[in-house]
C-alpha positions in Angstrom: 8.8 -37.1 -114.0 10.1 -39.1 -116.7 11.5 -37.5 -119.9 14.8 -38.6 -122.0 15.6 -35.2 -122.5 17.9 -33.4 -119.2 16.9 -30.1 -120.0 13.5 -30.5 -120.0 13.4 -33.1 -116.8 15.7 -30.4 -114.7 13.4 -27.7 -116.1 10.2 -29.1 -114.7 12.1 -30.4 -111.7 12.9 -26.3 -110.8 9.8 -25.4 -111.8 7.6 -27.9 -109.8 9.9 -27.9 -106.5 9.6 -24.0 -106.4 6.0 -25.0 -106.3 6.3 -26.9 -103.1 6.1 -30.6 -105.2 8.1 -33.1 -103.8 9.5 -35.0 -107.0 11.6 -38.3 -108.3 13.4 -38.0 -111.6 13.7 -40.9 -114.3 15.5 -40.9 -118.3 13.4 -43.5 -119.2 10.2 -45.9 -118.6 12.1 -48.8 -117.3 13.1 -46.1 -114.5 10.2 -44.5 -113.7 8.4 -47.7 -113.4 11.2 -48.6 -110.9 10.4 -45.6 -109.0 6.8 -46.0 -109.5 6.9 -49.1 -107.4 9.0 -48.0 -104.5 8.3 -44.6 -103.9 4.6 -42.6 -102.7 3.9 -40.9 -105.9 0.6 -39.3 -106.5 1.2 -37.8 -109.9 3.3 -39.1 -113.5 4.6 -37.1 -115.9 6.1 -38.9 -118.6 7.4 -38.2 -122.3 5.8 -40.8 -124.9 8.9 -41.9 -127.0 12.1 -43.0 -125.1 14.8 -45.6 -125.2 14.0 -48.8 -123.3 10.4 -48.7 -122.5 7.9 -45.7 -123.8 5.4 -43.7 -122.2 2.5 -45.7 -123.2 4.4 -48.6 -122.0 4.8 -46.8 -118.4 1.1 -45.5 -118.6 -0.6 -48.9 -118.9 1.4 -50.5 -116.2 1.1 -47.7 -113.6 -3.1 -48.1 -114.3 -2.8 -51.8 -114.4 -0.9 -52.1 -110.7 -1.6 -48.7 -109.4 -4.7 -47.3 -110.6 -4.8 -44.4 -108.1 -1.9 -42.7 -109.5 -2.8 -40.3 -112.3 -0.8 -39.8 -115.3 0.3 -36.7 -117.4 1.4 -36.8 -120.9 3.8 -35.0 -123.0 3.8 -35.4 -126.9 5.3 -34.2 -129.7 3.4 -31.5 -131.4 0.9 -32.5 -133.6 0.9 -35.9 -132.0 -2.8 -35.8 -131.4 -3.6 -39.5 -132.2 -1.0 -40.6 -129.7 -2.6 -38.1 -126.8 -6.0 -39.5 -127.9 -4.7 -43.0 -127.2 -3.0 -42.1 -124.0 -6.5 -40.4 -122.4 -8.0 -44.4 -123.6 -5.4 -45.8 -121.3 -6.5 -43.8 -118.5 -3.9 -40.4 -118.8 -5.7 -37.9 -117.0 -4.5 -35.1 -119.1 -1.7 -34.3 -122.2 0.3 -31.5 -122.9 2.3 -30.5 -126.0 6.0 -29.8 -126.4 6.9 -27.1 -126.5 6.6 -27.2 -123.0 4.7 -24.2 -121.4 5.2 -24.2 -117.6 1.6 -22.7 -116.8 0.1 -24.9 -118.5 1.9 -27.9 -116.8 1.3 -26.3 -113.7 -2.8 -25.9 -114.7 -2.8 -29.5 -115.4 -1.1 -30.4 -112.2 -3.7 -28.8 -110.0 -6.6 -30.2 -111.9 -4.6 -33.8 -111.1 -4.7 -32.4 -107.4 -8.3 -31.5 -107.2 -9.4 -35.0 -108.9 -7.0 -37.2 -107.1 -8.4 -35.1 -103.5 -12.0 -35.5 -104.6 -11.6 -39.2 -105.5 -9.5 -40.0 -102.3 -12.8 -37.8 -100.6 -15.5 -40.1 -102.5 -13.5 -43.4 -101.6 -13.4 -42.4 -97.6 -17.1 -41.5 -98.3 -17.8 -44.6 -99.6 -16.0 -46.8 -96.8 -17.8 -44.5 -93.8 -21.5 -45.3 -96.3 -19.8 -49.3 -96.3 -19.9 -49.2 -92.3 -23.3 -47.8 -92.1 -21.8 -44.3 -90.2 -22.2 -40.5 -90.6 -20.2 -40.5 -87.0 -17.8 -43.0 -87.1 -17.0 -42.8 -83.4 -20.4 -42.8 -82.3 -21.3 -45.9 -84.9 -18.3 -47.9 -84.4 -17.3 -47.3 -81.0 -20.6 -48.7 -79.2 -21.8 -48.3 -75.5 -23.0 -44.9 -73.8 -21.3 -45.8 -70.4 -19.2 -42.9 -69.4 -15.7 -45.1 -69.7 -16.7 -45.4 -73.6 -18.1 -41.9 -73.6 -14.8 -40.5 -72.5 -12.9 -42.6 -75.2 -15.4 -41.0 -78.4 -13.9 -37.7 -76.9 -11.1 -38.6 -77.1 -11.4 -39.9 -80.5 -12.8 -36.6 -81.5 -9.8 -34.7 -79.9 -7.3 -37.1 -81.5 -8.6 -36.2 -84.9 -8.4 -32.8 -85.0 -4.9 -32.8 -85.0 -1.7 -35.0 -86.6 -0.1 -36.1 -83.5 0.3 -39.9 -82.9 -1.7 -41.8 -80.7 -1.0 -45.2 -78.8 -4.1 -47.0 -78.2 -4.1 -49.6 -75.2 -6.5 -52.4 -74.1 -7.2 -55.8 -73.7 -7.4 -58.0 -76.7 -10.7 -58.0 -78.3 -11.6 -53.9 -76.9 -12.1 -53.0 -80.4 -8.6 -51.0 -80.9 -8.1 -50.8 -84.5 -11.9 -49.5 -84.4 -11.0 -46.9 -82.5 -8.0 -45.8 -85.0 -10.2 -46.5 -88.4 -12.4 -43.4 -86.2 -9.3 -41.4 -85.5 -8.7 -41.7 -89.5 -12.4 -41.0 -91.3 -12.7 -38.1 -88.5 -9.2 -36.5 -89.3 -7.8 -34.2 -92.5 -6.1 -37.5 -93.8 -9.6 -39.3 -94.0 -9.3 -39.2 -98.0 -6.2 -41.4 -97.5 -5.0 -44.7 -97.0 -5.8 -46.5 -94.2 -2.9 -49.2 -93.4 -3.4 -51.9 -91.3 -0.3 -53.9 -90.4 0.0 -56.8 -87.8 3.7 -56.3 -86.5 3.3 -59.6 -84.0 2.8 -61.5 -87.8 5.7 -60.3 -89.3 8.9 -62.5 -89.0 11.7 -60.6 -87.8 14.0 -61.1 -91.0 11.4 -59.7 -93.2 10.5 -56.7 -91.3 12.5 -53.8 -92.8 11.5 -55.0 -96.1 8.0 -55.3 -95.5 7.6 -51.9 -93.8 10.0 -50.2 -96.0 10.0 -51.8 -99.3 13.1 -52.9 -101.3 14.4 -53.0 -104.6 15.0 -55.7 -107.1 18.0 -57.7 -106.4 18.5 -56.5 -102.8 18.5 -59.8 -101.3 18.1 -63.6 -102.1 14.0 -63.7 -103.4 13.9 -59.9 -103.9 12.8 -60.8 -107.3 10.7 -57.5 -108.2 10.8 -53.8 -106.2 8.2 -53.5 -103.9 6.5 -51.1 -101.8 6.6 -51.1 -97.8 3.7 -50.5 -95.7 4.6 -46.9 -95.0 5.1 -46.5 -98.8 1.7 -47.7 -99.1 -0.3 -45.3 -96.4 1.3 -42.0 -98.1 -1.0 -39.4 -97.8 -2.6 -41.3 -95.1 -2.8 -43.3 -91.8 -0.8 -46.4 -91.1 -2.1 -48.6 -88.1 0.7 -50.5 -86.0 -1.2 -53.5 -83.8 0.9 -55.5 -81.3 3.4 -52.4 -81.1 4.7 -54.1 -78.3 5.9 -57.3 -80.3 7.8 -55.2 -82.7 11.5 -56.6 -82.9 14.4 -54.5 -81.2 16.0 -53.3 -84.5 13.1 -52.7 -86.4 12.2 -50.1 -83.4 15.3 -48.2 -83.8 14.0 -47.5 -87.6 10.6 -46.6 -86.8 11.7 -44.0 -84.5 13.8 -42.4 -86.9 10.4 -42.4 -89.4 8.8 -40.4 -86.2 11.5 -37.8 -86.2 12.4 -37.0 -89.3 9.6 -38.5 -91.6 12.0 -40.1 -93.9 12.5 -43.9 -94.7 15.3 -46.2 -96.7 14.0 -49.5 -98.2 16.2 -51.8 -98.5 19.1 -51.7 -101.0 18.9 -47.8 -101.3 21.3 -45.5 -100.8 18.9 -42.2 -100.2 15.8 -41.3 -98.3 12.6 -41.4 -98.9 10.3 -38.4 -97.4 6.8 -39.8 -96.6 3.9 -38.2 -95.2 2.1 -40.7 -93.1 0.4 -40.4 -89.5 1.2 -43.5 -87.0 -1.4 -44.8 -84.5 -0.1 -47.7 -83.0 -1.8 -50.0 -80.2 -0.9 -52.4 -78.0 -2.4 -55.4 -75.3 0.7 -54.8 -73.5 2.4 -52.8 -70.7 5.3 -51.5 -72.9 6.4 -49.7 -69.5 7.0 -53.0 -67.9 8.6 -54.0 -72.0 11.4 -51.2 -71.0 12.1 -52.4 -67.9 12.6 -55.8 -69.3 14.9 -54.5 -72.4 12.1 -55.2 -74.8 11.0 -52.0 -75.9 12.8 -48.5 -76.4 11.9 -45.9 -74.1 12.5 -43.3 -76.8 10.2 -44.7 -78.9 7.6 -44.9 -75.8 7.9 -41.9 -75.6 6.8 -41.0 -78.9 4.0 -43.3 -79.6 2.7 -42.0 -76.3 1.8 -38.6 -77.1 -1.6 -39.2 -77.1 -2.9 -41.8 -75.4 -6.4 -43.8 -75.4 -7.0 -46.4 -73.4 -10.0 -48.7 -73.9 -11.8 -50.4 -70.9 -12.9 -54.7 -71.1 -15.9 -54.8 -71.5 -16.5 -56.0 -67.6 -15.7 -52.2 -66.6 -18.3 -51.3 -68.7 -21.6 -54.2 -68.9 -23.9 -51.4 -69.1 -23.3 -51.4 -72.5 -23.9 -54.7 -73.2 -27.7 -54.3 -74.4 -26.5 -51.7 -77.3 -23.7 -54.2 -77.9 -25.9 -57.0 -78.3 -28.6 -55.6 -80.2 -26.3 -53.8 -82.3 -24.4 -57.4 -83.4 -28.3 -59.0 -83.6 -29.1 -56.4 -86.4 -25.6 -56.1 -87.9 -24.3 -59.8 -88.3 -28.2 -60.8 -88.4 -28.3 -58.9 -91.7 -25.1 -60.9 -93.1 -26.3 -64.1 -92.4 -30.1 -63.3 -94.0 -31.3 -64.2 -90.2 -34.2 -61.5 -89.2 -34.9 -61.2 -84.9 -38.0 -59.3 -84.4 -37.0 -59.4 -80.3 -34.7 -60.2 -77.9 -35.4 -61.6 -74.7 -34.3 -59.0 -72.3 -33.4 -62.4 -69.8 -30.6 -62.3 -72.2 -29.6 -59.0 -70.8 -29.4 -59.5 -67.2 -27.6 -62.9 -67.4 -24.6 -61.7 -69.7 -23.7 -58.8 -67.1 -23.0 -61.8 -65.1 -20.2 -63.1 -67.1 -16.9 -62.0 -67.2 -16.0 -61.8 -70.8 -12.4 -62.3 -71.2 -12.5 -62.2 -74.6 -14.2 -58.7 -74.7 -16.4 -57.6 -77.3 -15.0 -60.0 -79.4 -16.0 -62.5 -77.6 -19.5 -61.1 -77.0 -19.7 -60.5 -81.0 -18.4 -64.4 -81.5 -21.4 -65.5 -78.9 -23.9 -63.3 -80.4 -23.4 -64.4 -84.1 -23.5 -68.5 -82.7 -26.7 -67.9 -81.2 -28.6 -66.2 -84.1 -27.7 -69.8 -86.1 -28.4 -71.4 -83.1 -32.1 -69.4 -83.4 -35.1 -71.6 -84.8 -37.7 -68.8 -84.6 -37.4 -64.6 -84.3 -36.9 -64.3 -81.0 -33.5 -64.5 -79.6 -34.2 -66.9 -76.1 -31.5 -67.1 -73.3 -31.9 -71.1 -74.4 -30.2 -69.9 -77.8 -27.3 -67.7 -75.6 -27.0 -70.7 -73.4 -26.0 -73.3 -76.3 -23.4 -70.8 -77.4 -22.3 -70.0 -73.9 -21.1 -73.6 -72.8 -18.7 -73.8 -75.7 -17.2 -70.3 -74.5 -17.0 -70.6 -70.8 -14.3 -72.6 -69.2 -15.0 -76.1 -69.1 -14.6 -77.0 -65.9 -12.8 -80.5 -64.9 -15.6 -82.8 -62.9 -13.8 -83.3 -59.9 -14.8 -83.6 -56.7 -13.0 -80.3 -55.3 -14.7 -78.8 -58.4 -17.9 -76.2 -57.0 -20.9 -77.7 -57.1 -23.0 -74.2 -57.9 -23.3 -72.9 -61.6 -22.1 -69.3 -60.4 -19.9 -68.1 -62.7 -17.7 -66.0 -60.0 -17.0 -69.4 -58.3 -16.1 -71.4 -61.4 -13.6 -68.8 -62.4 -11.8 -68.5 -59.3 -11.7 -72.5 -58.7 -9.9 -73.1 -62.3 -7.6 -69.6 -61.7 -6.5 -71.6 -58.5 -5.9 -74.8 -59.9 -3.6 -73.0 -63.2 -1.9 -71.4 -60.5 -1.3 -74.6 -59.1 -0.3 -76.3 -62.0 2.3 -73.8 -63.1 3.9 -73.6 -59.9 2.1 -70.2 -59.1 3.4 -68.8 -62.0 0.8 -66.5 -63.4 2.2 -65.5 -66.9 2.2 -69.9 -67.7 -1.1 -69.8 -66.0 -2.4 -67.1 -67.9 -1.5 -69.0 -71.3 -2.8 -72.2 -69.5 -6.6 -70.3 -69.3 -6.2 -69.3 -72.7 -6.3 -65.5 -71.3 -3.9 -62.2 -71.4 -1.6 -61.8 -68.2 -3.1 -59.0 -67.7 -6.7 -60.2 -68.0 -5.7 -62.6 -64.8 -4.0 -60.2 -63.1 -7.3 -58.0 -63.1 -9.1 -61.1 -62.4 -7.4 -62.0 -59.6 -7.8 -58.4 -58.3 -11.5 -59.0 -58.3 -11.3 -61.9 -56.9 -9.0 -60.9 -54.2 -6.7 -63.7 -55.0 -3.5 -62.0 -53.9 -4.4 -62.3 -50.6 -4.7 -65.4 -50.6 -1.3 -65.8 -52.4 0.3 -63.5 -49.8 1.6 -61.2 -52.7 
C-alpha cells in the first residue's frame, strides 16, 4: 500500500490485516517501487499524487517489469480522467477518496479471483505447451513397475505441501518429475522456479536466493528479487541440493522452519509462501558423514522421498521412450518417421546407458538427422551410437568381440588402473557419476575381483 497520507495507509493496513492480507507499507512511489522489487507482492494499492514519484509513475513501472502484479488506484474525488488513464496503463481497478473500506475490500477480492484465474490459465497453458492432461503420466514415460511406482508417488506428493527430495542418476529426468509434483498440486497456478545451486558461485548465493537491496554490497547497483522471492505463491526447484555451500544451508533451513527470509542489507523478515522440492545425483548421507551437508537440513528435505531408477533398471521402457522422442523431437525438427525398425528395440536394451534418458533422448534426436528416408533403421542408431559409446583404445589387450558388457568392463579396469584404483578419479576419467561405476561394477562383479 502506498499512500502519503499516515492515517489512511495505517487505516487500510488494520483493515486489510484483520482480513488475513499479509502487507508492506510505503509514503511514497520511490518506496513502494523499492518494495515492489524485493518483496512477493501480488496486489498495489497506491495514491496518485505524492512527493517524489506519483502513482502513475509507480503504475507503469510495476506493468513494465512485473506485469503479473495488479494494481489498485485511489484518486481524488472527481478525478475521473486520471482513473480513466490509470485503467489505460493496466490498473485493474480505482477507487475514490473518501475511502470506503467495503468497497476496497470488494475490489481486493475481484484482484484475487483475476490474479487466481490468470495464474489458473497460465498453468493451463504450460500443461497444453507440454502436450499433457496427466502430467505424470505424459512426462514421466515407461509403464515398467519401477516408473509405475514413482507416478504414484508423484500423485501422492501432490496432494499435499510437504517437501520432497528427489534422487537419481544424472539424466533420470528429476526436474520432470518435480514440474509433475507442481501442475498436479494446489500451487499449480504458480510459479515454478528452477534454480541450479551447483551454478551458483558461493559469494553470490545469499543474494541470489534471497535478493538484496540497492547499495548492499560492491555492484548491488539496483534491488533485486531472490529466487524464493520469485516462486511466491508457488514452487521453487533446488537441483544439485547436494552442491549447495555450507553457509548457504544453514539459511535454507531456517526458510524450512519458519518460512521467513532476509535479503541482503535488510534488517526484517520477509514471510514467503513457497513449497521446496529439491533433488540431488548424490548420496547426501555419505555428504554428512563427510561434513558436507547438514543433517538437519537432511532431514527436512527428506520428508518425502522419490527416487528415480537409470534407465538400465528399467529397459522395458525403452520402446515408449524411443517412440515417444521419434514423435516429439521428430515434430521440432520438421523430420516425419512413419516406422521404426523394431531391430532398434532389441539392440538398445543391450546398452548400458550411463547417461540415462538423456542420453537415449541425445541418441534418438542424432539419428532422426542421421535418417535419409521414414524409417528409422538400426544403421541410423548405429552412426549415432559410435560417437556415444566409449571409444575403446586399439590395443592388443583390448577385446576383440563387439559385446558391449565386455568393452565396458575392459576400459572400467584399465581407469581403475590408471588412477591407482581409485574409483571416484576413475569415475571422472569415464566421463560417468561415482555412483554410476559403483553400480557398474556391481554388475559386473568387479569387487571381487578387487578384493573389496
Amino acid at each position: 500500500m502506498v499512500d502519503d497520507e499516515e492515517d489512511i495507509l495505517k487505516k487500510m493496513d488494520f483493515f486489510l490485516k484483520d482480513l488475513g492480507y499479509s502487507t508492506f507499507l510505503a509514503k511514497n512511489g520511490q518506496e513502494g517501487w523499492e518494495l515492489v522489487q524485493t518483496h512477493p507482492i501480488d496486489i498495489v494499492i497506491t495514491d496518485l499524487k505524492m512527493p517524489k514519484m506519483g502513482g502513475m509513475e509507480l503504475l507503469k513501472l510495476v506493468k513494465e517489469e512485473f506485469p503479473q502484479i495488479e494494481v489498485i488506484i485511489i484518486t481524488g474525488h472527481g478525478d475521473v480522467d486520471a482513473a480513466v488513464q490509470a485503467l489505460r496503463y493496466g490498473a485493474l481497478d480505482f477507487l475514490q477518496k473518501p475511502l470506503k473500506l467495503g468497497q476496497l475490500e470488494a475490489s481486493l477480492v475481484r484482484s484475487s479471483k483475476f490474479l487466481h484465474t490468470r495464474r489458473e490459465n497460465l498453468a493451463l497453458k504450460e500443461v497444453r505447451k507440454m502436450g499433457a492432461s496427466s502430467l505424470d503420466s505424459k512426462l514421466i514415460i515407461g509403464r515398467s513397475p519401477a516408473i509405475q511406482e514413482v507416478k504414484q508417488l508423484i500423485q501422492n506428493a501432490s496432494k499435499y505441501d510437504t517437501t520432497v527430495l528427489i534422487t537419481g542418476e544424472s539424466g533420470t529426468g528429476k526436474e520432470l518429475v518435480a514440474k509433475a509434483i507442481h501442475y498436479a498440486s494446489s500451487r499449480k497456478g504458480g510459479p515454478f522456479v528452477t534454480v541450479n545451486c551447483s551454478a551458483i558461485p558461493e559469494s553470490l548465493v545469499e543474494s541470489e536466493f534471497f535478493g538484496h537491496r540497492k547499495g548492499s554490497f560492491t555492484g548491488a547497483h539496483e534491488n533485486k528479487r531472490g529466487f524464493f522471492q520469485t516462486a511466491h505463491g508457488g514452487t521453487i526447484f533446488l537441483d544439485e541440493i547436494g552442491d549447495m555451500p555450507l553457509n548457504a544451508q544453514m539459511k535454507l533451513l531456517r526458510v524450512l522452519e519458519e518460512k521467513k527470509i532476509k535479503p541482503v542489507g535488510y534488517r526484517y523478515d520477509i514471510e514467503i509462501n513457497v513449497r521446496i522440492l529439491a533433488a540431488t545425483n548424490q548420496n547426501l548421507e555419505e555428504l554428512i558423514q563427510k561434513g558436507r551437508f547438514r543433517q538437519d537440513l537432511y532431514f527436512r528435505l527428506n520428508v518425502f522421498p522419490i527416487h528415480l531408477p537409470p534407465l538400465s533398471e528399467r529397459k522395458d521402457d525403452i520402446p515408449l521412450l524411443v517412440e515417444h522422442f521419434v514423435q516429439s523431437l521428430g515434430s521440432q525438427i520438421r523430420k516425419r518417421i512413419r516406422e521404426i525398425d523394431p531391430k532398434i528395440f532389441e539392440k538398445l536394451k543391450h546398452y548400458s546407458f550411463p547417461g540415462n534418458v538423456r542420453e537415449l533422448k541425445n541418441m534418438v534426436e542424432r539419428a532422426l538427422i542421421l535418417s535419409k528416408g521414414d524409417v528409422l533403421t538400426w544403421k541410423d542408431f548405429e552412426a549415432s551410437l559410435s560417437n556415444i559409446l566409449h571409444h575403446v583404445p586399439e590395443e592388443p589387450e583390448g577385446p576383440q568381440s563387439l559385446n558391449i558388457r565386455e568393452h565396458e568392463e575392459y576400459l572400467i579396469r584399465k581407469a581403475l588402473q590408471k588412477t591407482n584404483h581409485n574409483r571416484h578419479q576413475a569415475a571422472k576419467l569415464l566421463g560417468i557419476s561415482w555412483s554410476t561405476l559403483d553400480r557398474k561394477m556391481k554388475q559386473l562383479e568387479l569387487y571381487e575381483h578387487e578384493g573389496n
